[in-house]
TIPA-83264 format. One record per residue (C-alpha): residue number from 1; residue in one letter; z, x, y. Coordinates in nm, 4 decimals. Each point is the difference from the previous one (the first is absolute). Layout:
PT  NUM  A  Z  X  Y $
...
% end
This chain:
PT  1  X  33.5152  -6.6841  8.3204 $
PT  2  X  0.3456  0.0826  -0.1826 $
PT  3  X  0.3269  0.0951  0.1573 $
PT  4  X  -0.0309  0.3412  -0.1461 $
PT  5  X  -0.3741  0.0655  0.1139 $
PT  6  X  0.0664  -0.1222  0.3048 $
PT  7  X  0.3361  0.1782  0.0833 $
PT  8  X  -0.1886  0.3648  -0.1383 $
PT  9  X  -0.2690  -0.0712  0.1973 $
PT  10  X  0.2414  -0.0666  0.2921 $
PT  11  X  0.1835  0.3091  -0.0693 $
PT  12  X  -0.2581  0.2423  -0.0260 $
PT  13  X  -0.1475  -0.1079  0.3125 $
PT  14  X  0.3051  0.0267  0.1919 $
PT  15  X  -0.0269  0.4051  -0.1426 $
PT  16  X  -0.2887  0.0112  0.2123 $
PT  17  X  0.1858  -0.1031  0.3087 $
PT  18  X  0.2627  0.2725  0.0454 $
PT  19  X  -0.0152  0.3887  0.0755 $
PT  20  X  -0.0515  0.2077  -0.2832 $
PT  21  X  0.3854  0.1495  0.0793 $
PT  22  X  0.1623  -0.3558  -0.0009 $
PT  23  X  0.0901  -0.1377  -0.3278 $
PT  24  X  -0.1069  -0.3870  -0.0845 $
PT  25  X  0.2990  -0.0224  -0.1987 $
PT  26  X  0.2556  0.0939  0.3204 $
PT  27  X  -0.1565  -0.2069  0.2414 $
PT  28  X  0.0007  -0.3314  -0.2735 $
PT  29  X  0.3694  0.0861  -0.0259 $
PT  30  X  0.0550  0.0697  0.3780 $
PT  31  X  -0.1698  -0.3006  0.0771 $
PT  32  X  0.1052  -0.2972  -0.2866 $
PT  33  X  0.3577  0.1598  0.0395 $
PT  34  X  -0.0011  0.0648  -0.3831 $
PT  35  X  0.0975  0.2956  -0.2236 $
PT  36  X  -0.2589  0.2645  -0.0758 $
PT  37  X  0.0356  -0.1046  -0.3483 $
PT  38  X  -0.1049  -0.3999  0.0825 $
PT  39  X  -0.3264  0.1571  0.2262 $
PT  40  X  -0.0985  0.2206  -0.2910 $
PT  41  X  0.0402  -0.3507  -0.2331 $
PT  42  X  -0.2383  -0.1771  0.2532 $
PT  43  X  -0.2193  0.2165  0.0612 $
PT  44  X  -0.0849  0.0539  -0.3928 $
PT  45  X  -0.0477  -0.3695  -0.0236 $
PT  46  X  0.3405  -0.0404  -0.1915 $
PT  47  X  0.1871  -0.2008  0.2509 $
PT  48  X  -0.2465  -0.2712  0.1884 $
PT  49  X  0.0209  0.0232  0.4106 $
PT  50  X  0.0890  -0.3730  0.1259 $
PT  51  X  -0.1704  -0.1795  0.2694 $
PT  52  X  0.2367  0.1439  0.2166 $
PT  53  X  -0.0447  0.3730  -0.0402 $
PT  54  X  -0.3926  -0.0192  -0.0205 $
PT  55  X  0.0368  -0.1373  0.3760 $
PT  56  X  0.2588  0.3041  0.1370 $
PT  57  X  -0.2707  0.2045  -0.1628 $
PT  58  X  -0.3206  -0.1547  0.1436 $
PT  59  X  0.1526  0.0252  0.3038 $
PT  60  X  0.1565  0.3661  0.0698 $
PT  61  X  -0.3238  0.1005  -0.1575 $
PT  62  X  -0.1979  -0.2394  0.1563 $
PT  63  X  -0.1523  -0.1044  -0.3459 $
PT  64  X  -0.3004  -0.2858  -0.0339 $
PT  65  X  0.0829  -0.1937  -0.3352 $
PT  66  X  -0.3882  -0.1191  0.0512 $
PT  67  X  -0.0911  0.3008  -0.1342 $
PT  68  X  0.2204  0.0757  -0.2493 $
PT  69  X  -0.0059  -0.3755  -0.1697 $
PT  70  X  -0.4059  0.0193  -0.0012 $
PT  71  X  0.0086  -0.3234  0.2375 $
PT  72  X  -0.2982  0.1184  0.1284 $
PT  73  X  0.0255  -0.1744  0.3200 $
PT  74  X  -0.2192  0.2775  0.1706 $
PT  75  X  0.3336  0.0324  0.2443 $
PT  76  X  0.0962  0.3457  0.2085 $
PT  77  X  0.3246  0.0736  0.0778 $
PT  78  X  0.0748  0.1796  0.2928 $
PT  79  X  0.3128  0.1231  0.1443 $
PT  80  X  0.0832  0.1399  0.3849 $
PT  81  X  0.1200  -0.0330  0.3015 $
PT  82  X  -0.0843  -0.3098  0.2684 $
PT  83  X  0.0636  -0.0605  0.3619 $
PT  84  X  0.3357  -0.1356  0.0117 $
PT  85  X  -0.0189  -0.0351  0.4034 $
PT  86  X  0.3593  0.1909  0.0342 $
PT  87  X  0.1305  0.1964  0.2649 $
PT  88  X  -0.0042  0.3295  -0.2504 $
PT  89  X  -0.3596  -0.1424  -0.1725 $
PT  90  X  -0.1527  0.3527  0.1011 $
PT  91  X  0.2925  0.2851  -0.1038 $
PT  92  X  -0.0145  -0.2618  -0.2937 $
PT  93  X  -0.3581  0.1091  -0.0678 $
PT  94  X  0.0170  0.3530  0.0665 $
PT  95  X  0.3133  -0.0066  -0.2803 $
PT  96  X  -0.1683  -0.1599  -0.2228 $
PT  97  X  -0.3365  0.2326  0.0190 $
PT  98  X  0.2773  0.2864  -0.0591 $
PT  99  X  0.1510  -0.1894  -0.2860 $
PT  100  X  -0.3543  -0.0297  -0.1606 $
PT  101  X  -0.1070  0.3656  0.0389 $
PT  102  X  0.3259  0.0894  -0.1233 $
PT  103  X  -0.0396  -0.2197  -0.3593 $
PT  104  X  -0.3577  0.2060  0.0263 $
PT  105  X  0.1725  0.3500  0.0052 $
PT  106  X  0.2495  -0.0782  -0.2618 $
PT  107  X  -0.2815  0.0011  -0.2560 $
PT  108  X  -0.0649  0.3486  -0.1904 $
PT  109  X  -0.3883  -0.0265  -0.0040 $
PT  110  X  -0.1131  -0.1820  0.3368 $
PT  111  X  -0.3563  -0.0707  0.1779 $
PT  112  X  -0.0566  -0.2219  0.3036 $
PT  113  X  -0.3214  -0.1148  0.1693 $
PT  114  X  -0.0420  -0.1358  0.2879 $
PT  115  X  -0.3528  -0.1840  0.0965 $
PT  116  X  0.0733  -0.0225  0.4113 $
PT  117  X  -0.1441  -0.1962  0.2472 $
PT  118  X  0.2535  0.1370  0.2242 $
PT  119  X  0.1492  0.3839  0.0314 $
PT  120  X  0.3209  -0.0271  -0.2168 $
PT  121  X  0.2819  -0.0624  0.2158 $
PT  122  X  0.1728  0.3200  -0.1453 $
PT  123  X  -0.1603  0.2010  0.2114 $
PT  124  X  0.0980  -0.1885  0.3011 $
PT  125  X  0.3386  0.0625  -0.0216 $
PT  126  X  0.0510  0.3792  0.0948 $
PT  127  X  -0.0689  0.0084  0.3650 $
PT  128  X  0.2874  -0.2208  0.1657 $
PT  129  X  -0.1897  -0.1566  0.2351 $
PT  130  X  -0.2982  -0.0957  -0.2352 $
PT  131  X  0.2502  -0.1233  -0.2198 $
PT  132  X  0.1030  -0.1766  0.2827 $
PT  133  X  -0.2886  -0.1474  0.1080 $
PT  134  X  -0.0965  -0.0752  -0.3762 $
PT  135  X  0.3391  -0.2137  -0.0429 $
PT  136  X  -0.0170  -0.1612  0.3775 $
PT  137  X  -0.3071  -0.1207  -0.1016 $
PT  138  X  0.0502  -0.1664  -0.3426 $
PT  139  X  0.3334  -0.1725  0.1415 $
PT  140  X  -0.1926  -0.1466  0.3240 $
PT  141  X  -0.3744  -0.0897  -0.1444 $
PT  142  X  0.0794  -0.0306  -0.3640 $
PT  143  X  0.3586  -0.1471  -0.0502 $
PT  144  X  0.0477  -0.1523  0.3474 $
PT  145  X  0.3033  0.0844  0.1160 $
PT  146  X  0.0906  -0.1670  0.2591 $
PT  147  X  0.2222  0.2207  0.2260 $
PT  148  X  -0.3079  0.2567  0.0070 $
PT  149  X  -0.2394  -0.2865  0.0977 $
PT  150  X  -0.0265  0.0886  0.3925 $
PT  151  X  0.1113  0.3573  -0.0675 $
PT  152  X  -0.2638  0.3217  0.0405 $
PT  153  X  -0.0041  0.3021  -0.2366 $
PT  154  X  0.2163  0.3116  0.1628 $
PT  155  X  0.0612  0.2366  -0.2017 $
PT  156  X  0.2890  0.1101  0.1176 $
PT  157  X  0.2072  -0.3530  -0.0264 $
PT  158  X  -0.1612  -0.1152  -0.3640 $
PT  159  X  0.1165  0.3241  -0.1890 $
PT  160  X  0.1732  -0.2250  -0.2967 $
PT  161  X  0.1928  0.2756  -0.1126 $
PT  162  X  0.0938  -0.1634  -0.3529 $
PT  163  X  -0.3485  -0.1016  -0.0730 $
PT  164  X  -0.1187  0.3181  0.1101 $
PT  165  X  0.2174  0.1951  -0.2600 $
PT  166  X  -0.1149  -0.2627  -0.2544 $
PT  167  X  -0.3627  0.0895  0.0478 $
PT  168  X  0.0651  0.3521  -0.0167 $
PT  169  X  0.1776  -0.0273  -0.3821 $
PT  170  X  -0.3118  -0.2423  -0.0801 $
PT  171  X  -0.2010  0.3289  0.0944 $
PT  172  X  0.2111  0.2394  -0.1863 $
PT  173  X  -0.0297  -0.2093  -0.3066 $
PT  174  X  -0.3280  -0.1200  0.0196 $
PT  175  X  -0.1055  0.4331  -0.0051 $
PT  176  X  0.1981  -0.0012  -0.2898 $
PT  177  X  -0.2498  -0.2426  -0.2426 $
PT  178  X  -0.3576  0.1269  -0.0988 $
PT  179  X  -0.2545  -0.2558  0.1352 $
PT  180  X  -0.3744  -0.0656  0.0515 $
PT  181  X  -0.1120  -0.1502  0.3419 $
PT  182  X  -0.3578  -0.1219  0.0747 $
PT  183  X  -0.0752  -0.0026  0.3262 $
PT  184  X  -0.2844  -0.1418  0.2261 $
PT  185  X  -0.0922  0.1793  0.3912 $
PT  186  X  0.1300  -0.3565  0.1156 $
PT  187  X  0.3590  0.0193  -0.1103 $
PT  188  X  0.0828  0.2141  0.3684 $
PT  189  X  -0.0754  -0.3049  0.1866 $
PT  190  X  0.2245  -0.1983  -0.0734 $
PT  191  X  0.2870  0.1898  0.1400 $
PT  192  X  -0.2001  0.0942  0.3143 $
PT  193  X  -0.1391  -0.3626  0.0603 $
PT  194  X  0.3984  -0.0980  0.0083 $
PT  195  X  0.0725  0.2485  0.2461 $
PT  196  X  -0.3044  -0.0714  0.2221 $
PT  197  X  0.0382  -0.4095  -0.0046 $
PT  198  X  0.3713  0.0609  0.1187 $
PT  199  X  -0.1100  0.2106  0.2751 $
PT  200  X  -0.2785  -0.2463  0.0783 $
PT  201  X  0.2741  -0.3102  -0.0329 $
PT  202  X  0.2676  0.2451  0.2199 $
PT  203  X  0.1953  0.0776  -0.3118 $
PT  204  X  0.0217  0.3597  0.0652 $
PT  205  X  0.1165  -0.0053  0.3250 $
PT  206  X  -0.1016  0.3803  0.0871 $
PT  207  X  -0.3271  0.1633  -0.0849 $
PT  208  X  0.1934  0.3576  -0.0740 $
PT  209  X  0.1851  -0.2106  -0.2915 $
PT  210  X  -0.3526  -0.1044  -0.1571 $
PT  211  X  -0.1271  0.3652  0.0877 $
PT  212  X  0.2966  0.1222  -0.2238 $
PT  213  X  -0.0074  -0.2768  -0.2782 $
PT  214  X  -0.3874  0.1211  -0.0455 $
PT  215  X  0.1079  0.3717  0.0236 $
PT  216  X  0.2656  -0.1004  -0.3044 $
PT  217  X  -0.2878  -0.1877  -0.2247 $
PT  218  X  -0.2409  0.3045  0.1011 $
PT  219  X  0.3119  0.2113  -0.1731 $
PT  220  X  0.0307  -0.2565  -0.2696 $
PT  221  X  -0.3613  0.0044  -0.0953 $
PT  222  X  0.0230  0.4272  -0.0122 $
PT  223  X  0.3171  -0.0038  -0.2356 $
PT  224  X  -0.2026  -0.2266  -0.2091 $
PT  225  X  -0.3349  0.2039  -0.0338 $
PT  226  X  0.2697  0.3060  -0.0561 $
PT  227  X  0.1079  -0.1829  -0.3200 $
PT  228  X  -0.3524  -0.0641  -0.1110 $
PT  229  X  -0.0570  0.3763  0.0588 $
PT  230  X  0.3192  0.0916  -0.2282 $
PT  231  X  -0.0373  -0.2883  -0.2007 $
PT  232  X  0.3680  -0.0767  -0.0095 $
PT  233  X  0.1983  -0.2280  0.2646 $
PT  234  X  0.3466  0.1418  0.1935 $
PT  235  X  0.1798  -0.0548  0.3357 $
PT  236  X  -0.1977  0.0561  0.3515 $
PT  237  X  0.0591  0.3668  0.0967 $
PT  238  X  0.1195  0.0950  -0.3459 $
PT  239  X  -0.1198  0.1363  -0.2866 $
PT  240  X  -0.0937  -0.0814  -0.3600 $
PT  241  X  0.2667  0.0473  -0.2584 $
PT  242  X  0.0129  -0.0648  -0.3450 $
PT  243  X  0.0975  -0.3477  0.0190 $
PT  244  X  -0.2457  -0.1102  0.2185 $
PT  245  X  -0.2263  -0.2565  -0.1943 $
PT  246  X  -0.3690  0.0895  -0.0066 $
PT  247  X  -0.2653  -0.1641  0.2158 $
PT  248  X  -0.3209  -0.1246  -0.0516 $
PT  249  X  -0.1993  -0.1428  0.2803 $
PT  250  X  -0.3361  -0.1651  -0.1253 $
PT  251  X  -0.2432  -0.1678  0.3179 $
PT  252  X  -0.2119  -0.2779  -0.0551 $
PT  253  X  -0.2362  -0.0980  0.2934 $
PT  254  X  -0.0878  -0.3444  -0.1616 $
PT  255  X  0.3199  -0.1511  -0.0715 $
PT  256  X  0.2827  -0.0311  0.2320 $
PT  257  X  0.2767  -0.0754  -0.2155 $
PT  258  X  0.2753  -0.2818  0.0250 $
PT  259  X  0.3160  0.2263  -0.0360 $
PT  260  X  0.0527  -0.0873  -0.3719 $
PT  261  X  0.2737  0.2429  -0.1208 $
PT  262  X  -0.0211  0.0510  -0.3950 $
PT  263  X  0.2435  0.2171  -0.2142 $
PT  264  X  0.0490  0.1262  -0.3417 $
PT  265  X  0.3400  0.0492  -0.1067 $
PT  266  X  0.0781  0.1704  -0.3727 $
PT  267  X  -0.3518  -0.1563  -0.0955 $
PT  268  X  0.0910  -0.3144  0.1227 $
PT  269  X  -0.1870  -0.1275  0.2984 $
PT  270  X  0.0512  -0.2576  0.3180 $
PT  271  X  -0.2220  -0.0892  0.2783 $
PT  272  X  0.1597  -0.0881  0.3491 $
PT  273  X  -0.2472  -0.2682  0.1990 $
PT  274  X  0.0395  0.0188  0.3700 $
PT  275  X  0.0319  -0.3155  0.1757 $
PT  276  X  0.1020  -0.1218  0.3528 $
PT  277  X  -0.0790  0.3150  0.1839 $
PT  278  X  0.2836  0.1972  -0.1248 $
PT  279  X  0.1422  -0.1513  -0.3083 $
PT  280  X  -0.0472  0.0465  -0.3568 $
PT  281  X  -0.0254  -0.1774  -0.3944 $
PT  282  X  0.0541  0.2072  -0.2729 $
PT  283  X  -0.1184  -0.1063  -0.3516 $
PT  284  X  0.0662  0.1481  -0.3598 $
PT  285  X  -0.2287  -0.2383  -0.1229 $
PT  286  X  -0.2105  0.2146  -0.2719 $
PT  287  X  -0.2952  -0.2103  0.0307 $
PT  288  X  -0.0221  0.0096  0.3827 $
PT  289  X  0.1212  0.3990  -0.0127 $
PT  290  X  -0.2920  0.0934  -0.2197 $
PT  291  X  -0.2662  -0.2011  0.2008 $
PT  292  X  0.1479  0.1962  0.3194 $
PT  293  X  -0.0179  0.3554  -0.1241 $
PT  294  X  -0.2985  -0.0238  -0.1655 $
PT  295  X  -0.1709  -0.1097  0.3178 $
PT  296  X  0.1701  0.2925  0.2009 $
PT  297  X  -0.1462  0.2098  -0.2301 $
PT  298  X  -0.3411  -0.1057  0.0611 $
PT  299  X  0.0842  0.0127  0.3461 $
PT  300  X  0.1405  0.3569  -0.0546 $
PT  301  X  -0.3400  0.1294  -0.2045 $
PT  302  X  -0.2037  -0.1542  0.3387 $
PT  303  X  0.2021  0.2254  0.2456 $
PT  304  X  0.0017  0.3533  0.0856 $
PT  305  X  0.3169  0.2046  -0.0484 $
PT  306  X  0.0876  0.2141  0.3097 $
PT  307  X  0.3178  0.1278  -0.0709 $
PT  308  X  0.0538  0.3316  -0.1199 $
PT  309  X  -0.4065  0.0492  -0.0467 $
PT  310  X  -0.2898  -0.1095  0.1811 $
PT  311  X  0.1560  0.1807  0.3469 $
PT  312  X  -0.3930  -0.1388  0.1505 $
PT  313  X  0.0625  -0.3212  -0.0461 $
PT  314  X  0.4029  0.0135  0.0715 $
PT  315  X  -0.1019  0.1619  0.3345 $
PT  316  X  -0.2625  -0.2827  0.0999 $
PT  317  X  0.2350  -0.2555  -0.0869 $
PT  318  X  0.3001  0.1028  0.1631 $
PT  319  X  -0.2209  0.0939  0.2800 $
PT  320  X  -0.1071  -0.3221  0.0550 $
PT  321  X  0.3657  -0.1658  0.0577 $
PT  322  X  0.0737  0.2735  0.2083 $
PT  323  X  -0.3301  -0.0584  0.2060 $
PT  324  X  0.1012  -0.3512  0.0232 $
PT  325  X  0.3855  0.0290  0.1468 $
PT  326  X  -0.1507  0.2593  0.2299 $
PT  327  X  -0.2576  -0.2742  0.2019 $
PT  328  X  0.3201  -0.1615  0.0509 $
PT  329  X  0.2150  0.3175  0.1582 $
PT  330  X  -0.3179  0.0548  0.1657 $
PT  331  X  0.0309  -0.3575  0.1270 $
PT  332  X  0.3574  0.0450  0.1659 $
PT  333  X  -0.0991  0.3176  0.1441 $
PT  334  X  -0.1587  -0.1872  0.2609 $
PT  335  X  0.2832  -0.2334  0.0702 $
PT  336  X  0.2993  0.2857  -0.0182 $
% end
């Protein structure tokens, strides 16, 4: 390949990778240190990029030559967050799930789906104590800290103010974005088998805190079926306004999804692959992009839509959840 196809090619992928408000031009400049002049010369193939500049480049945008070069080496490249077993490893998470839904929201014309296996952890974070719950939980059973190993849930000792207020701007933001979410009847029990092994392993040291944590989901699974209703996502005990981002809610009773979060961004797409419980790889690989929504949309043409139509079927469904975290009130009633 020649310099000049190559650096084009390079150049007009890069286009791809920004916000339609940014200019490529400004952030080559911003980023190589050079006059606006000497990014508009590279970037028209008139002044070659060095060794050295192709790797600053590759690596704010997190670029894979492989693809680019035509090395056909069948390589992915991913990019994310991993477990770096520090004291802050969780308010580190929680930041950077904010950072990413922020990029998300900078983008004029947004879409995000979300193919859960879990509820999304949004929705967790508007009732304190869930929140609460939701956080003690991840720190102890997923990320092992170790000052929390003897400790049982109370809810009114592990408040974590600062993650707390972290989870609540994740919410605000996340109403902010359009998105698609396929859900399966299963995705409720995860959140309510947590709650019951920790009462079972003395976790939750008082059955009037489980009572209230299943109250809270019970209230968490009502806000959601509101949306559906509306078809548009905003705060618990608010209202829609006209930035809320619209909400479709599709159910699928044969697939129980793996929490793959997809985007597209300005036409551009990414597809985030959940791994060790709570973490996540993104990709902008094309190839592995187009394989991904194409199979979410024959997933998507195999469910049934219940949000804002098919009030039947939305009733059923949400019925069901609801039918489910009420055996377990029902359950503590006898112990309380």
């Amino acid at each position: 390949m020649h310099d000049f196809d190559f650096q084009q090619r390079f150049f007009d992928h890069l286009k791809t990778l920004i916000p339609s408000h940014k200019s490529l031009v400004h952030e080559i400049s911003d980023l190589l240190n050079i006059s606006l002049d000497s990014a508009y010369r590279r970037i028209r193939g008139e002044k070659v990029i060095n060794l050295n500049e192709i790797r600053k480049i590759c690596e704010y945008f997190q670029l894979s030559l492989d693809q680019l070069l035509n090395l056909n080496t069948k390589a992915i490249l991913f990019h994310g967050k991993l477990n770096d077993s520090g004291p802050n490893r969780f308010q580190v998470w929680l930041e950077d799930m904010l950072l990413q839904l922020e990029m998300v929201n900078r983008y004029t014309d947004k879409h995000v789906y979300f193919l859960l296996k879990d509820i999304p952890p949004f929705y967790h974070f508007y009732h304190p104590e869930l929140a609460a719950f939701k956080f003690f939980f991840w720190m102890k059973s997923i990320l092992h800290y170790e000052e929390l190993k003897d400790q049982a849930f109370n809810p009114s000792i592990h408040r974590y103010p600062n993650l707390y207020h972290l989870g609540l701007q994740i919410a605000k933001l996340y109403n902010l974005i359009p998105c698609t979410e396929i859900w399966n009847p299963d995705n409720i029990q995860t959140t309510l088998r947590q709650i019951e092994l920790y009462e079972e392993m003395g976790n939750i040291g008082r059955p009037e805190d489980a009572k209230l944590l299943y109250q809270q989901v019970l209230e968490m699974i009502e806000h959601i079926e509101k949306q559906a209703e509306l078809g548009v996502k905003f705060e618990m005990y608010g209202q829609p306004s006209e930035d809320s981002g619209s909400f479709r809610l599709l159910t699928n009773q044969f697939i129980l999804g793996d929490n793959t979060f997809m985007a597209e961004l300005d036409g551009q797409r990414i597809t985030y692959l959940n791994h060790s419980v709570i973490y996540f790889l993104g990709s902008f690989d094309p190839n592995l992009n187009d394989t991904m929504f194409k199979s979410l949309n024959n997933l998507i043409k195999k469910s049934t839509l219940i949000s804002s139509v098919g009030e039947k079927e939305r009733h059923r469904f949400f019925r069901s959840m609801k039918s489910q975290i009420g055996d377990k009130l029902k359950r503590l009633e006898t112990i309380l």
